[in-house]
C-alpha positions in Angstrom: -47.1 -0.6 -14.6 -44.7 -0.9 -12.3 -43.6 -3.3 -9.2 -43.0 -3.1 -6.1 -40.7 -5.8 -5.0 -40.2 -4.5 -1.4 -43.5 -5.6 -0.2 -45.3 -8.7 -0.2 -47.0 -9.8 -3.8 -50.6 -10.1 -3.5 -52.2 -13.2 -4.7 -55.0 -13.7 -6.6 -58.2 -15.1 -5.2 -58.7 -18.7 -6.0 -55.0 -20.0 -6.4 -53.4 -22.9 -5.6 -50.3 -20.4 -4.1 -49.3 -19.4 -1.3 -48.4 -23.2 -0.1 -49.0 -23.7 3.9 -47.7 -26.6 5.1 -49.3 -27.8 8.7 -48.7 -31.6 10.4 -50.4 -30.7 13.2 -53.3 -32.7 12.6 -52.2 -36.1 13.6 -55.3 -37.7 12.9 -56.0 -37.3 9.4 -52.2 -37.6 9.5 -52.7 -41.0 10.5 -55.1 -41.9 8.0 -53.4 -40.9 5.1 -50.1 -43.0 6.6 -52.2 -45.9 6.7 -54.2 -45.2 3.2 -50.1 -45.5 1.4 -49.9 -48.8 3.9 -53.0 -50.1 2.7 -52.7 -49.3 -1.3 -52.7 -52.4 -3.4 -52.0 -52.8 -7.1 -55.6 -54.4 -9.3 -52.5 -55.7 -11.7 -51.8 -57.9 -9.7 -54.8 -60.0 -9.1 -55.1 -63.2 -11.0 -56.7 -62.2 -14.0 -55.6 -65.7 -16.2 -57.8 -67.8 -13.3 -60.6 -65.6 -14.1 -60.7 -66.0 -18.0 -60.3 -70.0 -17.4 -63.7 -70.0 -15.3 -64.9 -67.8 -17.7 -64.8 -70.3 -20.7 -66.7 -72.4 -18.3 -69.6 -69.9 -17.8 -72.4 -69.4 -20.2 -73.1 -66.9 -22.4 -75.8 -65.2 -20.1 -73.6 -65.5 -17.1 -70.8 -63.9 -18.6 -73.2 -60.7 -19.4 -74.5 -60.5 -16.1 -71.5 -60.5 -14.4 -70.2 -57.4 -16.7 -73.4 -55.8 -16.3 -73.3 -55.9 -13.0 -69.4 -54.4 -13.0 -70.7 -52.3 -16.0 -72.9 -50.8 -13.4 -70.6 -50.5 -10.5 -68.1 -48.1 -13.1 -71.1 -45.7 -12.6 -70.0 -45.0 -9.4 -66.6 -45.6 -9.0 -65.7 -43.2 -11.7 -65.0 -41.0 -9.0 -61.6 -40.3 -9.7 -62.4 -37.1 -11.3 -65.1 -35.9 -9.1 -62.2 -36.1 -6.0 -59.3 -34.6 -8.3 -61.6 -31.6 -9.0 -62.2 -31.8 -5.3 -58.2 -31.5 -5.4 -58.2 -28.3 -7.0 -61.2 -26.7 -5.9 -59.7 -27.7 -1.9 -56.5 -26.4 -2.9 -57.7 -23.0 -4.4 -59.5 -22.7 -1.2 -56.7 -23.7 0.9 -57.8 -26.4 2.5 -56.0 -28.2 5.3 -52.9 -30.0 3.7 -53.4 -33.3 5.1 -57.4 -33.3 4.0 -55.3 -32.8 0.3 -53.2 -35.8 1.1 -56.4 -37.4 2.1 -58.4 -36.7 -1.7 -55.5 -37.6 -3.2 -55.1 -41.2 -1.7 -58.6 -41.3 -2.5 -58.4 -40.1 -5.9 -56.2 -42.7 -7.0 -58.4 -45.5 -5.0 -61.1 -44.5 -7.3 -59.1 -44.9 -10.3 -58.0 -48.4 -9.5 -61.8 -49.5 -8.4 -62.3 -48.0 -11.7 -60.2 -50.1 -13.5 -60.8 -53.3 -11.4 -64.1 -52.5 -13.3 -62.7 -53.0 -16.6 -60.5 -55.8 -16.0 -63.8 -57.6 -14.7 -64.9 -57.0 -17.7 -62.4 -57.5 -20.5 -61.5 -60.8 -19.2 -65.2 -62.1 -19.6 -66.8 -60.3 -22.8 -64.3 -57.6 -23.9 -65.7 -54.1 -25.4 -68.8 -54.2 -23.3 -70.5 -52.5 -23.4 -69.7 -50.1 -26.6 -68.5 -52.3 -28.7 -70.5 -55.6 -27.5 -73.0 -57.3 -30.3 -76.2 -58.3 -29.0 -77.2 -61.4 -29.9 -80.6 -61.1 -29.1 -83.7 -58.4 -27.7 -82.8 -59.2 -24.2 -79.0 -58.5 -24.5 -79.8 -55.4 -26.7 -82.0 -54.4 -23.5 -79.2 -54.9 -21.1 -76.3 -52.7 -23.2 -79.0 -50.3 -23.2 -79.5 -50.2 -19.4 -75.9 -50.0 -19.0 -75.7 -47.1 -21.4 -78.4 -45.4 -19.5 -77.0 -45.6 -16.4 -73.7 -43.7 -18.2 -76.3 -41.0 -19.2 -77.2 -40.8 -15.4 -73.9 -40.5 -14.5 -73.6 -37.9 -17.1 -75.8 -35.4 -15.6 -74.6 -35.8 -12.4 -70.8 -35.2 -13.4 -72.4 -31.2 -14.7 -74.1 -31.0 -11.3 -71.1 -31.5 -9.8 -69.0 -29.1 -11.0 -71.6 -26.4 -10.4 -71.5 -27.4 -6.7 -68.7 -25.9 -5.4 -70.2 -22.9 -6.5 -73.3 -23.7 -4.1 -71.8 -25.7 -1.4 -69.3 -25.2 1.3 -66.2 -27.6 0.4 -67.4 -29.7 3.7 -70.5 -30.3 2.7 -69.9 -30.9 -0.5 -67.6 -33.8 0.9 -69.8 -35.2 3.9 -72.5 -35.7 1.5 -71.2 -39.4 0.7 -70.7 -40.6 4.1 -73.8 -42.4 3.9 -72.5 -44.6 0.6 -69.3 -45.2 1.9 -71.1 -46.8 5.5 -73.2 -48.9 3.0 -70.4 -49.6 0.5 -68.0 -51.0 3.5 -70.8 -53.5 4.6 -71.5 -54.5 1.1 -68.4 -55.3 -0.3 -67.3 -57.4 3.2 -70.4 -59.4 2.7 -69.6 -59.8 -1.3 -66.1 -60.9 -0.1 -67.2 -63.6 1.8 -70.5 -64.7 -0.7 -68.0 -64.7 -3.8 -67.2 -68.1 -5.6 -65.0 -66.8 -8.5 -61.3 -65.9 -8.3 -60.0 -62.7 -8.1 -63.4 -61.3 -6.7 -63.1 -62.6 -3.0 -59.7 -60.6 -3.2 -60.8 -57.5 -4.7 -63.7 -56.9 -2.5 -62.0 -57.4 0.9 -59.5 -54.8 -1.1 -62.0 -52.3 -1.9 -64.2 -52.9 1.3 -61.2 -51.7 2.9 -60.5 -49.0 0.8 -64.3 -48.1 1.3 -63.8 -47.7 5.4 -60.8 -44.8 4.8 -63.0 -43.2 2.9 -65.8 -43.7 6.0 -63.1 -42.5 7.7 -62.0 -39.5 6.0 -65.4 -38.1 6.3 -65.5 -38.6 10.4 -62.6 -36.2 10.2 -64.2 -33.9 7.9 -67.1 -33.8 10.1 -65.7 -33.4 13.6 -63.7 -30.5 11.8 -66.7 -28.7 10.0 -69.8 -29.2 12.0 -69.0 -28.0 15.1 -69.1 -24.5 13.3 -72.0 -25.6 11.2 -75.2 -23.1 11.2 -78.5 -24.5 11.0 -78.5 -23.6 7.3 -75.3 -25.7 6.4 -76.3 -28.8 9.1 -79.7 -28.6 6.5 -77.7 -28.8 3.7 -75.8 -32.0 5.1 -79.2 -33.7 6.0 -80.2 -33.0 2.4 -77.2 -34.4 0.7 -77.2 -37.7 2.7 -80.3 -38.0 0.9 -79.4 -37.3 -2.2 -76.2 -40.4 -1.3 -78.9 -42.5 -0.7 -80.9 -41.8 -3.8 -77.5 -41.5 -5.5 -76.0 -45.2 -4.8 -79.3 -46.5 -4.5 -79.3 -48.3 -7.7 -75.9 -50.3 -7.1 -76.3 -50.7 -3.5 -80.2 -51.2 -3.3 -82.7 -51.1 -6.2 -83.5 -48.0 -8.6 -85.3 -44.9 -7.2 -88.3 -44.5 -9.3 -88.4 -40.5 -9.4 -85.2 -39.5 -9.7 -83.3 -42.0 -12.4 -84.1 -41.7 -16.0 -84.1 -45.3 -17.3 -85.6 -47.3 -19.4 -89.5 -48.6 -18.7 -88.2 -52.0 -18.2 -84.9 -51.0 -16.3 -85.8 -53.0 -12.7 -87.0 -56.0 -14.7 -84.1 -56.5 -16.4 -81.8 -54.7 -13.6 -83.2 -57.8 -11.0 -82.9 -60.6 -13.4 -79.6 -60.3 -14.3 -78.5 -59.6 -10.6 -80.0 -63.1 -10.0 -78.1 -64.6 -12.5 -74.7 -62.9 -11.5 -75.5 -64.2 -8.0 -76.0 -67.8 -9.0 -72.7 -67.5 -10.9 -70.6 -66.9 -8.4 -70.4 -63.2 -8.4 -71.5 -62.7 -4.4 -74.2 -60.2 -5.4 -76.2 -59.5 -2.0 -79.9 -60.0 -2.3 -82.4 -57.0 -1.9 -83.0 -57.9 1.7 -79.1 -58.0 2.5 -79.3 -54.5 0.8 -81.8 -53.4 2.7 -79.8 -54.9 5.9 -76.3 -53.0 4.9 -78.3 -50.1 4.5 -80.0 -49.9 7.3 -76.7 -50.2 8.9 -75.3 -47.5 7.7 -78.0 -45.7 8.7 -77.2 -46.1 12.1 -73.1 -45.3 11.9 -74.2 -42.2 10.2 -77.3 -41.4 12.6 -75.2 -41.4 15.7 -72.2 -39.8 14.0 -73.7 -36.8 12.7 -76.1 -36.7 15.5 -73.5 -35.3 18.2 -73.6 -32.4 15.9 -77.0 -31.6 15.7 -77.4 -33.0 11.9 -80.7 -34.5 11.9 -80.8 -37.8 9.5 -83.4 -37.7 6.9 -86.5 -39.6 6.4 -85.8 -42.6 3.9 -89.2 -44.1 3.4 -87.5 -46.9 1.3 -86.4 -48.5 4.1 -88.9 -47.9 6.3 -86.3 -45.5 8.5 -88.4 -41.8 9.7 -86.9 -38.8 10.0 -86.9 -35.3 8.8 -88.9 -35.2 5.3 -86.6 -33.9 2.4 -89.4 -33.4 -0.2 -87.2 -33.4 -2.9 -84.2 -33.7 -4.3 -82.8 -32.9 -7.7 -79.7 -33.5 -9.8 -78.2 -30.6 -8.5 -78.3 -31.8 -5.4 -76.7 -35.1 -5.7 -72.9 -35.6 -5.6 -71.5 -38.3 -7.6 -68.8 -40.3 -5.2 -69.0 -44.0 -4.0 
């Protein structure tokens, strides 16, 4: 077959070509000048202070604290849930400064990620695949870390069906509701934390956390505007499905959605406590329930110029319109 090279080619559907450059958006612009400002290197925190405190802390200590960050991986494993958003945005073409934007992000993810693991090889290193329990109850807590992976695990397959569900916006606005809690939590864990480098870190990531907020204002003053009722449905949904999402980091495990262990919360709630009394800065339920009721709020009166109704969140006490229920499909994995 032959080719005609005195016309245009025509390019496939789906393809990261033809390249359209357009910096006419200044204020995303803006945003992604200030997310290379604001980028900050987890290498160089002082990691040696925090393995001389740890030969201080006991043995229980030590395992809640990596729990907790064990936990926290869960959701900041989003680096490859926003580098798939790379592609997907790009084979759509997307506006290029929104792929600036998920590409800051990306690699913010991958360093909360590892900020994760540093936290943890500095206190009991391997945990938690390679971490002996010594006893039932530590056996119980590798497990509930291990679950929580599994969680994570469905999600992940969820989430690459999505984009072939979801409008890229929506798929994107659906964790402005975790990124209003996370700001507020990490501040307040910033301020509440005893042991070096964790003050540090999460005023780091708490700022990361309000670029992201950010990022998904812009996304939203672009999108909904020319939302039908159908999609502005589909955005009330998925800040449900955030909340039920993040809920187990951020507040306490939703009972019908999570598959964990009978025990989970017992365990999940004593080891928190312990963390907490060890320095970590871990806010109590009731500061949870403060941060979230908070974001709650930003989010209400943001996506409420649009005509987004907010959903009901009985949790919290906070009506709204019901979303009766909401599956694993419908959950988006970012923090």
């Amino acid at each position: 077959m032959s080719t005609n090279f005195d016309s245009d080619p025509v390019f496939p559907e789906r393809n990261i070509y033809p390249i359209r450059w357009d910096f006419t958006d200044s204020l995303a612009w803006k945003l992604y000048t200030r997310s290379k400002r604001e980028q900050w290197d987890e290498e160089s925190l002082n990691w040696e202070r925090l393995k001389e405190v740890a030969s201080g802390l006991e043995r229980k200590q030590k395992l809640a604290i990596c729990y907790w960050w064990a936990l926290l991986s869960t959701f900041d494993n989003a680096a490859p849930v926003f580098a798939y958003a790379l592609v997907k945005g790009q084979e759509m073409h997307i506006n290029k400064s929104y792929e600036a934007l998920i590409t800051m992000v990306t690699c913010d993810e991958c360093r909360h990620n590892l900020l994760c693991g540093r936290s943890i090889q500095c206190l009991l290193p391997g945990f938690p695949l390679d971490f002996k329990p010594q006893n039932d109850f530590e056996e119980k807590v590798r497990r509930n870390v291990l679950w929580t992976w599994y969680n994570g695990s469905r999600y992940w397959n969820a989430y690459k069906e999505a984009y072939n569900k979801y409008p890229f916006d929506v798929l994107l606005t659906s964790f402005m509701m975790g990124e209003a809690a996370a700001t507020t939590v990490f501040t307040e864990m910033s301020k509440n934390a005893k042991i070096e480098p964790f003050p540090e870190a999460f005023r780091n990531v708490a700022k990361d956390e309000t670029r992201h907020y950010a990022f998904t204002h812009i996304l939203m003053q672009d999108g909904l505007e020319k939302m039908s009722e159908e999609r502005k449905w589909l955005v009330t949904k998925q800040i449900r499905a955030g909340f039920v999402f993040l809920s187990l980091i951020t507040y306490k495990p939703p009972k019908d959605f999570w598959r964990l262990p009978q025990d989970f919360e017992r365990i999940h709630f004593e080891l928190e406590a312990v963390a907490r009394d060890a320095g970590l800065g871990v806010p109590t339920l009731e500061e949870k329930e403060k941060a979230w009721r908070e974001a709650v709020l930003r989010v209400g009166a943001a996506v409420g110029k649009y005509g987004v109704k907010m959903p009901e969140i009985p949790e919290l006490g906070i009506s709204g319109e019901e979303v009766s229920e909401v599956s694993e499909q419908d959950v988006i994995p970012v923090f």
